[in-house]
Short mmCIF file of the C-alpha atoms (twelve columns), coordinates in Angstrom:
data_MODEL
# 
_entry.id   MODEL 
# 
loop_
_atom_site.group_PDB 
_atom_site.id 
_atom_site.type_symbol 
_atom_site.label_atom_id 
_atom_site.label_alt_id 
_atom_site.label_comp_id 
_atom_site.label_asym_id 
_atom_site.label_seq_id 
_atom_site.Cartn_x 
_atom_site.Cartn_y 
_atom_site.Cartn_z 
_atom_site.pdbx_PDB_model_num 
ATOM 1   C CA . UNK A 1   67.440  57.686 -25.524 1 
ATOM 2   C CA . UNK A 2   64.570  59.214 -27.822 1 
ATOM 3   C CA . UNK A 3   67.348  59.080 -30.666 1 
ATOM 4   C CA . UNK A 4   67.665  55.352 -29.809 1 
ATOM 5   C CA . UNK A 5   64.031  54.672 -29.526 1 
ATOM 6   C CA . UNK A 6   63.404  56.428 -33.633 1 
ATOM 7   C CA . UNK A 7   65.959  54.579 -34.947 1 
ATOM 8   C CA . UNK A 8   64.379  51.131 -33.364 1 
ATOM 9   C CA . UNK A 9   61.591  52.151 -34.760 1 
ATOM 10  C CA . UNK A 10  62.435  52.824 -38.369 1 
ATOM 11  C CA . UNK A 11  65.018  50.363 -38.110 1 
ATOM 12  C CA . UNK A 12  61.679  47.650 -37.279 1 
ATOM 13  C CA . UNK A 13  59.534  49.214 -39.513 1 
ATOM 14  C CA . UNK A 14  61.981  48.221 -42.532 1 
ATOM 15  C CA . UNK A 15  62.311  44.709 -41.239 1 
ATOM 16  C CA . UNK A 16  58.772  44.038 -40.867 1 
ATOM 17  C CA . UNK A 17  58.201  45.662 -44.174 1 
ATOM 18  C CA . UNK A 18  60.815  43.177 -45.892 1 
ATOM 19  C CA . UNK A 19  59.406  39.903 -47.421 1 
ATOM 20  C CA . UNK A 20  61.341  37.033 -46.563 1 
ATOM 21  C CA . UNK A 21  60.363  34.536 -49.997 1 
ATOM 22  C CA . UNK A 22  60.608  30.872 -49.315 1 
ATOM 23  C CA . UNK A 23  64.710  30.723 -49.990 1 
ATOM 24  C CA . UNK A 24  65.644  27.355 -51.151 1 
ATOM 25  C CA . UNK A 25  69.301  26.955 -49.313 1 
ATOM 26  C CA . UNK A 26  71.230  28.810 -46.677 1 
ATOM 27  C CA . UNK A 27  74.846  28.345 -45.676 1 
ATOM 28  C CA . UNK A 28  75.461  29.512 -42.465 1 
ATOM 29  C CA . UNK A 29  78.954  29.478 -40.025 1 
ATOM 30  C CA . UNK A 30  79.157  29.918 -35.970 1 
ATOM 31  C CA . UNK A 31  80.742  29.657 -33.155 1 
ATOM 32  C CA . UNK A 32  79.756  29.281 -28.705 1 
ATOM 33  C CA . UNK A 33  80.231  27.661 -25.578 1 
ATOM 34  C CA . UNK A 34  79.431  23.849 -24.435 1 
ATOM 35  C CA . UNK A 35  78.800  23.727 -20.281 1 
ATOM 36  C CA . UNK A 36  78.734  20.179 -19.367 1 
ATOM 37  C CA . UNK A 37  76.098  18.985 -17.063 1 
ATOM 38  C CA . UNK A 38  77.967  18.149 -13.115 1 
ATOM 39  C CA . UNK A 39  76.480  14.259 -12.558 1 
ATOM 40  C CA . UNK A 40  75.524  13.785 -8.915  1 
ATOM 41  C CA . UNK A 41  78.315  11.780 -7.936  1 
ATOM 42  C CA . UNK A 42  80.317  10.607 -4.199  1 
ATOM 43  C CA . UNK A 43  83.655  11.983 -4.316  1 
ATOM 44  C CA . UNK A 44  86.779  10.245 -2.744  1 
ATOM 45  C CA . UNK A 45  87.325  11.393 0.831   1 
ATOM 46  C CA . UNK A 46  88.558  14.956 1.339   1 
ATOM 47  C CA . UNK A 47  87.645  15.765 -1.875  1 
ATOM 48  C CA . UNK A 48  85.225  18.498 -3.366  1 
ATOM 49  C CA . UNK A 49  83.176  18.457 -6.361  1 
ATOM 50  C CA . UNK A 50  84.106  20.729 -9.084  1 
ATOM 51  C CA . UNK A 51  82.034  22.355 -11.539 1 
ATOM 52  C CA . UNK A 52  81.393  20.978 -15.075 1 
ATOM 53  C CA . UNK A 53  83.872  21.566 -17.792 1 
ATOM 54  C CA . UNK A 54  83.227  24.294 -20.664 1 
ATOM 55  C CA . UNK A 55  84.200  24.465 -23.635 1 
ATOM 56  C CA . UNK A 56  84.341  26.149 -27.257 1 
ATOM 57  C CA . UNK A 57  82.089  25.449 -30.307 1 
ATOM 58  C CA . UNK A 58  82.508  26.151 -34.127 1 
ATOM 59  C CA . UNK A 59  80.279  25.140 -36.722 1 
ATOM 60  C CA . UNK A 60  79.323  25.103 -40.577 1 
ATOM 61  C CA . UNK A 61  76.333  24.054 -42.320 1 
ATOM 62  C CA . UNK A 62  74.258  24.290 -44.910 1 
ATOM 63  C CA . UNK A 63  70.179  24.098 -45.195 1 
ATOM 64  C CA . UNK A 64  67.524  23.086 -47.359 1 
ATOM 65  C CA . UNK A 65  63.805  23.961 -47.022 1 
ATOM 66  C CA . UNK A 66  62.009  20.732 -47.725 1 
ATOM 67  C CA . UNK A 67  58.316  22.140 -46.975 1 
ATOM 68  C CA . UNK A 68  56.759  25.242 -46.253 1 
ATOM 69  C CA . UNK A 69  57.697  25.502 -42.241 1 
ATOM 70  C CA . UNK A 70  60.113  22.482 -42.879 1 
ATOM 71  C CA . UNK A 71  63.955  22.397 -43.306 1 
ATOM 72  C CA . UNK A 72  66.693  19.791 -43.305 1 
ATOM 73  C CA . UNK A 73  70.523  20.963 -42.460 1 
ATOM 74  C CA . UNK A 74  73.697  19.165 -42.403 1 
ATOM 75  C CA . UNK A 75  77.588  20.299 -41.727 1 
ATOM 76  C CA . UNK A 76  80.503  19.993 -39.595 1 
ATOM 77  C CA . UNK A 77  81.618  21.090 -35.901 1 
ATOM 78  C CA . UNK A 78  84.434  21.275 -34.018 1 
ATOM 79  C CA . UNK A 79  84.317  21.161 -29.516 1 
ATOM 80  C CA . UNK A 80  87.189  21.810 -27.605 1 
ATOM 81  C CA . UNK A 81  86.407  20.689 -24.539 1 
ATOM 82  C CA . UNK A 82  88.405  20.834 -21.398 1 
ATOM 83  C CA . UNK A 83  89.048  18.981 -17.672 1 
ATOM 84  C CA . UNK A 84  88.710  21.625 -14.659 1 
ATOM 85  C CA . UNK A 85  88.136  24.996 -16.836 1 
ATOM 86  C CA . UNK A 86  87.773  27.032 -13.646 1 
ATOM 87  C CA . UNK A 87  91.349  26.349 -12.860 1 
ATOM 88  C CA . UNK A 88  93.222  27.776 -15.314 1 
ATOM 89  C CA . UNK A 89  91.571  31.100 -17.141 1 
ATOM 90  C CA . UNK A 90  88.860  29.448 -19.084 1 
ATOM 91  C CA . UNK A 91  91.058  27.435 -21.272 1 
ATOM 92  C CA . UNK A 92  91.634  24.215 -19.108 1 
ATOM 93  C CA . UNK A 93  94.125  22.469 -17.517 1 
ATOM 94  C CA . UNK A 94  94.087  19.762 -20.675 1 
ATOM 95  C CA . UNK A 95  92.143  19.732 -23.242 1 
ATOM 96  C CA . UNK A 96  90.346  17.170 -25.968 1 
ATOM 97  C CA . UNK A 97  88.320  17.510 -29.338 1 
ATOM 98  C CA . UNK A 98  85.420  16.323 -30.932 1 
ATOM 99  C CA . UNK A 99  85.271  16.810 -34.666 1 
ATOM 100 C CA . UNK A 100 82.302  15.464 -37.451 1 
ATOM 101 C CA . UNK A 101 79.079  15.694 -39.226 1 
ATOM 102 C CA . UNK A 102 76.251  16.757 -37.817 1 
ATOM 103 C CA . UNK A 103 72.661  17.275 -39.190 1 
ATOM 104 C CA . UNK A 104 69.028  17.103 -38.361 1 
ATOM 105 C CA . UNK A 105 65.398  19.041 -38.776 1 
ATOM 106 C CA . UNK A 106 63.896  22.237 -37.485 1 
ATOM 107 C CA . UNK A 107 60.312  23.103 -37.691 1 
ATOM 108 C CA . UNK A 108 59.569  27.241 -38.223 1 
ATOM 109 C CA . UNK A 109 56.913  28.613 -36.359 1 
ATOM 110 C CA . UNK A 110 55.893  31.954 -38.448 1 
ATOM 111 C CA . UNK A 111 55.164  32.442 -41.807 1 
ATOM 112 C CA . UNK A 112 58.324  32.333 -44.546 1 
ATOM 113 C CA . UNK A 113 57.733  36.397 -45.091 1 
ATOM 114 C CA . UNK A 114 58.486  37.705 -41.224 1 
ATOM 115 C CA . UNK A 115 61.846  38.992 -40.504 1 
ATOM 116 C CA . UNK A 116 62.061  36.317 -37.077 1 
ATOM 117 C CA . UNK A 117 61.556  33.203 -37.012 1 
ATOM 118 C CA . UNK A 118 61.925  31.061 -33.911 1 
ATOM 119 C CA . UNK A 119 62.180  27.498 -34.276 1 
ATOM 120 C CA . UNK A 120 62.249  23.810 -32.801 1 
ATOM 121 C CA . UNK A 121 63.958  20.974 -34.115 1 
ATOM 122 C CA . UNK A 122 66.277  17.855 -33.540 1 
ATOM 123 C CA . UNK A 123 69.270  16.335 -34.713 1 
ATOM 124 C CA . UNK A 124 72.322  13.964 -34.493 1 
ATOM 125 C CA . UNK A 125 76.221  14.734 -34.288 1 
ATOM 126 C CA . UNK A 126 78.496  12.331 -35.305 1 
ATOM 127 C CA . UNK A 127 82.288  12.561 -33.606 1 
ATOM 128 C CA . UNK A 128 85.739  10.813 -35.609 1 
ATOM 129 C CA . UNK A 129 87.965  11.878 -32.352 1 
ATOM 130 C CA . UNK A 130 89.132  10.461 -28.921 1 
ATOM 131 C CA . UNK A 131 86.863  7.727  -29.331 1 
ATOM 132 C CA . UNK A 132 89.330  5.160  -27.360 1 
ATOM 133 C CA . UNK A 133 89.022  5.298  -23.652 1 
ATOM 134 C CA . UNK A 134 92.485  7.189  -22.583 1 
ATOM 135 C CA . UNK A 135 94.585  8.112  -18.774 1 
ATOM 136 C CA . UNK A 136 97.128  9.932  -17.799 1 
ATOM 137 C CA . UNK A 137 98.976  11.414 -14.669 1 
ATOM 138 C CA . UNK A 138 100.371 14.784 -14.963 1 
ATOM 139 C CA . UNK A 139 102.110 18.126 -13.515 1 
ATOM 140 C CA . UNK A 140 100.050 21.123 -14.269 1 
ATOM 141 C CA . UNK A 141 100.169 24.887 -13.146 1 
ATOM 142 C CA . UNK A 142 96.574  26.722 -12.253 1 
ATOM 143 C CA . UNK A 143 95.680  30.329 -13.175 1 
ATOM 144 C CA . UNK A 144 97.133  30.679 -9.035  1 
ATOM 145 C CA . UNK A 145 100.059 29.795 -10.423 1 
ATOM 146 C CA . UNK A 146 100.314 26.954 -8.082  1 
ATOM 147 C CA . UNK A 147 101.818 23.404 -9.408  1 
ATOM 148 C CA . UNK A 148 99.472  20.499 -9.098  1 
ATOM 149 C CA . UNK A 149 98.659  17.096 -9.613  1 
ATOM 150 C CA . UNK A 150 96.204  16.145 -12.086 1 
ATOM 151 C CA . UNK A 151 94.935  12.490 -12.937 1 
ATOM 152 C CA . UNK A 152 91.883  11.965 -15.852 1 
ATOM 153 C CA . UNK A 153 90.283  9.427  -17.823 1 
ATOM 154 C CA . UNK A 154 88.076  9.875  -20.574 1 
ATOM 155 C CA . UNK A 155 86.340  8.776  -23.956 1 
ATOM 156 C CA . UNK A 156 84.409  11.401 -26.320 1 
ATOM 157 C CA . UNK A 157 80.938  9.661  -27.520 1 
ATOM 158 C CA . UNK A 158 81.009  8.607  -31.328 1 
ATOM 159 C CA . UNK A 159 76.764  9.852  -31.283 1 
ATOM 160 C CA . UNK A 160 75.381  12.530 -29.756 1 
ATOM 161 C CA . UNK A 161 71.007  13.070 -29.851 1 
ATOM 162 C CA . UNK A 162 70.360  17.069 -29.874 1 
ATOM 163 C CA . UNK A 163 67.001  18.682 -29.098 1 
ATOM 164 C CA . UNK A 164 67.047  22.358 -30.275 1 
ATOM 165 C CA . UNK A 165 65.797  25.711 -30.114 1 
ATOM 166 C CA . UNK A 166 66.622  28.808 -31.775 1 
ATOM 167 C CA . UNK A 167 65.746  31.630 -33.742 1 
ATOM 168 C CA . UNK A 168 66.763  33.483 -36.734 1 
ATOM 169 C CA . UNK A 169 66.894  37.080 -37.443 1 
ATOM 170 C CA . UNK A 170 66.715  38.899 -40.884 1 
ATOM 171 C CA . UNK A 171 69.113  42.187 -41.145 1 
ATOM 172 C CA . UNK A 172 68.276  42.004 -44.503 1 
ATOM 173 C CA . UNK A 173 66.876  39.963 -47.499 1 
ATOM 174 C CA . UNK A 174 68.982  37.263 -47.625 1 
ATOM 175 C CA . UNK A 175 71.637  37.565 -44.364 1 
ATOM 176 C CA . UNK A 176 70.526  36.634 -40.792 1 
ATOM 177 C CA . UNK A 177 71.834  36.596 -37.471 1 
ATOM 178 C CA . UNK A 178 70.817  33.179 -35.468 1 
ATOM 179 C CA . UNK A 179 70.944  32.275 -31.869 1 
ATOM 180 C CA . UNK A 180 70.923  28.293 -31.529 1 
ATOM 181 C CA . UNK A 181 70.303  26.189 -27.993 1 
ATOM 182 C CA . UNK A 182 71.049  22.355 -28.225 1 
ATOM 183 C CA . UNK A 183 71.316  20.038 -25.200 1 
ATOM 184 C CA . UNK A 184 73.682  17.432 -26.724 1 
ATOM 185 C CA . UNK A 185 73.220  13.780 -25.008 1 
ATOM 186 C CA . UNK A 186 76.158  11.564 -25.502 1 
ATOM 187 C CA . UNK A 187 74.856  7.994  -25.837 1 
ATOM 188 C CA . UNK A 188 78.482  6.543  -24.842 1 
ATOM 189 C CA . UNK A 189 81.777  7.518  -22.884 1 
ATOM 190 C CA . UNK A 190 82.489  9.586  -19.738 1 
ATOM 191 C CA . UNK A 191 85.371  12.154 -18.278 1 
ATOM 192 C CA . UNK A 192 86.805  12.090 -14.876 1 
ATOM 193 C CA . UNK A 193 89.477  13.860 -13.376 1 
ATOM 194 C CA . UNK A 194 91.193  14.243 -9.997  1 
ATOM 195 C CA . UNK A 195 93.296  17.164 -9.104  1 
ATOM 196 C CA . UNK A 196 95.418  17.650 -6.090  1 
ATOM 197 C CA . UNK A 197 97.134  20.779 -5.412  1 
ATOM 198 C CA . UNK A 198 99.883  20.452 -2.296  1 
ATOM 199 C CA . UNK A 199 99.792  22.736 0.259   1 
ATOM 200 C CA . UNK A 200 102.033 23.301 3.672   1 
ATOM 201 C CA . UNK A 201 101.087 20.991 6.956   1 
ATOM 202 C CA . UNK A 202 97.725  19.273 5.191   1 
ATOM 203 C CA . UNK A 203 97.400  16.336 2.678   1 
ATOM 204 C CA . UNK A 204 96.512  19.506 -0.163  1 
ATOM 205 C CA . UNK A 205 93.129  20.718 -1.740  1 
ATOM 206 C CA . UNK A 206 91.764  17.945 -3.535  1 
ATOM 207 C CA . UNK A 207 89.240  18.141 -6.017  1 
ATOM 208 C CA . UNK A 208 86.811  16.022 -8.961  1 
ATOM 209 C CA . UNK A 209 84.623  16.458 -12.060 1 
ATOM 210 C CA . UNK A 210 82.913  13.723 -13.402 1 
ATOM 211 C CA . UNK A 211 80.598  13.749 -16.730 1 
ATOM 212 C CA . UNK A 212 78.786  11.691 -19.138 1 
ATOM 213 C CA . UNK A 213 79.144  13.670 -22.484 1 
ATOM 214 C CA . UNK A 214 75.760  15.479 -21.665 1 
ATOM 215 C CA . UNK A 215 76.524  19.063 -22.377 1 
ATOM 216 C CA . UNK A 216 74.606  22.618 -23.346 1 
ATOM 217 C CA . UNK A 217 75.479  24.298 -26.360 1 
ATOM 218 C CA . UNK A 218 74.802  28.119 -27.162 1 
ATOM 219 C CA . UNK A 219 75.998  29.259 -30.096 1 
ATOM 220 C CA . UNK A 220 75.458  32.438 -31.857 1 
ATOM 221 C CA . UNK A 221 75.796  32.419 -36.054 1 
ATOM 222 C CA . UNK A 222 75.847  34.433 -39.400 1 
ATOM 223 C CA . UNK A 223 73.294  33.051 -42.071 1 
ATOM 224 C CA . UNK A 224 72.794  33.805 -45.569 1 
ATOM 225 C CA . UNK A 225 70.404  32.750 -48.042 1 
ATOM 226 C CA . UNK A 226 70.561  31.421 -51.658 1 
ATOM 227 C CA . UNK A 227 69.234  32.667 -54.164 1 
ATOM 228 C CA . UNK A 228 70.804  35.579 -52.667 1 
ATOM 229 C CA . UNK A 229 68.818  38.975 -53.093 1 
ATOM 230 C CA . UNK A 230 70.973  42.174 -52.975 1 
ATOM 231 C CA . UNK A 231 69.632  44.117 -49.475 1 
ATOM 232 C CA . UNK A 232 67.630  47.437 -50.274 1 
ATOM 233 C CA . UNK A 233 68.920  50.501 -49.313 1 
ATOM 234 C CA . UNK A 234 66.850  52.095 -47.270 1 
ATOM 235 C CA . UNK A 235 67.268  49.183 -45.325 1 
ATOM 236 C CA . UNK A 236 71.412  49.380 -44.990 1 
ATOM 237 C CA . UNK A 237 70.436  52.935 -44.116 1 
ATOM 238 C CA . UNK A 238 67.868  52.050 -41.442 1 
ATOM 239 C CA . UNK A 239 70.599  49.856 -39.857 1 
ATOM 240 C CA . UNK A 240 73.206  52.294 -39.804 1 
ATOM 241 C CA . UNK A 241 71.513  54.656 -38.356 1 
ATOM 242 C CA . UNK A 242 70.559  52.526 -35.902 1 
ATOM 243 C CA . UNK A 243 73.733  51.361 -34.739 1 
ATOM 244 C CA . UNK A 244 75.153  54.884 -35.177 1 
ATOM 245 C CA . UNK A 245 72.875  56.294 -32.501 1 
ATOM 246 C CA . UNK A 246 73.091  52.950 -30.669 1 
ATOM 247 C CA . UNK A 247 76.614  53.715 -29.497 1 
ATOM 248 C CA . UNK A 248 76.330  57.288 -29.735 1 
ATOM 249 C CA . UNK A 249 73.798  57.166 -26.659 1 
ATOM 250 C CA . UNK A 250 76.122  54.179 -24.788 1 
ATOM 251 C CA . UNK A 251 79.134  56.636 -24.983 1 
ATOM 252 C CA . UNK A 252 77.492  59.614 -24.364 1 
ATOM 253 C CA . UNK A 253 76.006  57.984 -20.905 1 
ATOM 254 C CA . UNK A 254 79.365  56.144 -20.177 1 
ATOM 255 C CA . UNK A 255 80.771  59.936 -19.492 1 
# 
């Protein structure tokens, strides 16, 4: 643990010492998880509400500071979202995408020359798929491994209004790790689904999700910054030792 707690401290020490200058673009690629918000809703009769649908997020963009504390980004994204993820693994028992541009603002707290920087922003997503309101009726077999009955509707919004959060995180000069929070509100559209799954002397489980597009998006993402500026050292060194005692102490208390 006291091995852990030096190389924290060197490893901070080198980050605090590192000036961040004022970079003029970044490019930066992701990926996380959208958890859409359950809508307080009256199911049919002997049926239960199920939870929101997740699903997975991947992202590219580039940014451009426009003022001191000021930037402006724009990119793509890609959702895979899913009806009645609980019931099958994680991965759905159907599935639908959203693809487009997105872009928007975000406002830095700190100055330009600290290695975090935590900020606040907004923005708009723009989606080119499953923009036609769609049904079906179909078999499907849950992670049980149980056959079932599953009915849905839906239509992804074509606009989607995103408050942010976030921060970003310098490893070095001009490469940073970010953690991004959006609540995405879907100004048109809806999903519902119905799923029945049979069972001996009763009319079956029966359950529904309903949504509105309004969905939470973490995502976690690798940054770097132009004009690029090769990373010191001591710095690489710092980090390496870091890590090395990191998960020398994790495997050494995992015995």
């Amino acid at each position: 643990m006291k091995k852990v707690f030096c190389a924290v401290l060197c490893l901070g020490l080198s980050l605090c010492g590192m000036a961040q200058n004022k970079h003029n673009l970044g490019l930066k690629v992701g990926f996380g998880q959208s958890t859409y918000d359950a809508e307080d809703f009256i199911p049919s009769s002997n049926s239960s509400i199920a939870d929101g649908p997740d699903g997975n997020y991947f992202f590219i963009s580039g940014e451009y500071d426009v003022f001191n504390h000021l930037s402006v980004d724009a990119g793509l994204y890609y959702e895979e979202n899913t009806f009645f993820t609980d019931f099958s693994s994680g991965t759905g028992l159907k599935k639908y995408g959203m693809l487009g541009p997105q872009g928007g603002m975000k406002f830095y707290f700190f100055p330009s020359k600290w290695f975090v920087q935590p900020y606040v922003g907004a923005g708009l997503s723009f989606n080119l798929l499953n923009l036609s309101k769609y049904s079906s009726k179909c078999s499907v077999i849950t992670d049980n491994g149980e056959r079932a009955e599953l009915d849905y509707s839906g239509q992804a919004p074509f606009l989607s209004l995103e408050p942010r959060l976030g921060v970003v995180v310098y490893i070095f000069r001009s490469i940073a790790l970010t953690l991004d929070y959006e609540y995405r509100y879907g100004l048109n559209g809806s999903n519902f689904g119905k799923l029945i799954i049979p069972c001996d002397n009763c009319n079956g489980q029966r359950w529904e999700m309903y949504d509105k597009n309004r969905r939470q998006t973490i995502s976690i993402g690798l940054e770097v910054d132009f004009p690029y500026r090769k990373p010191k050292q001591k710095s690489v060194n710092n980090l390496m030792y870091f890590l090395f005692n990191l998960f020398s102490n994790v495997h050494s208390n995992t015995k």
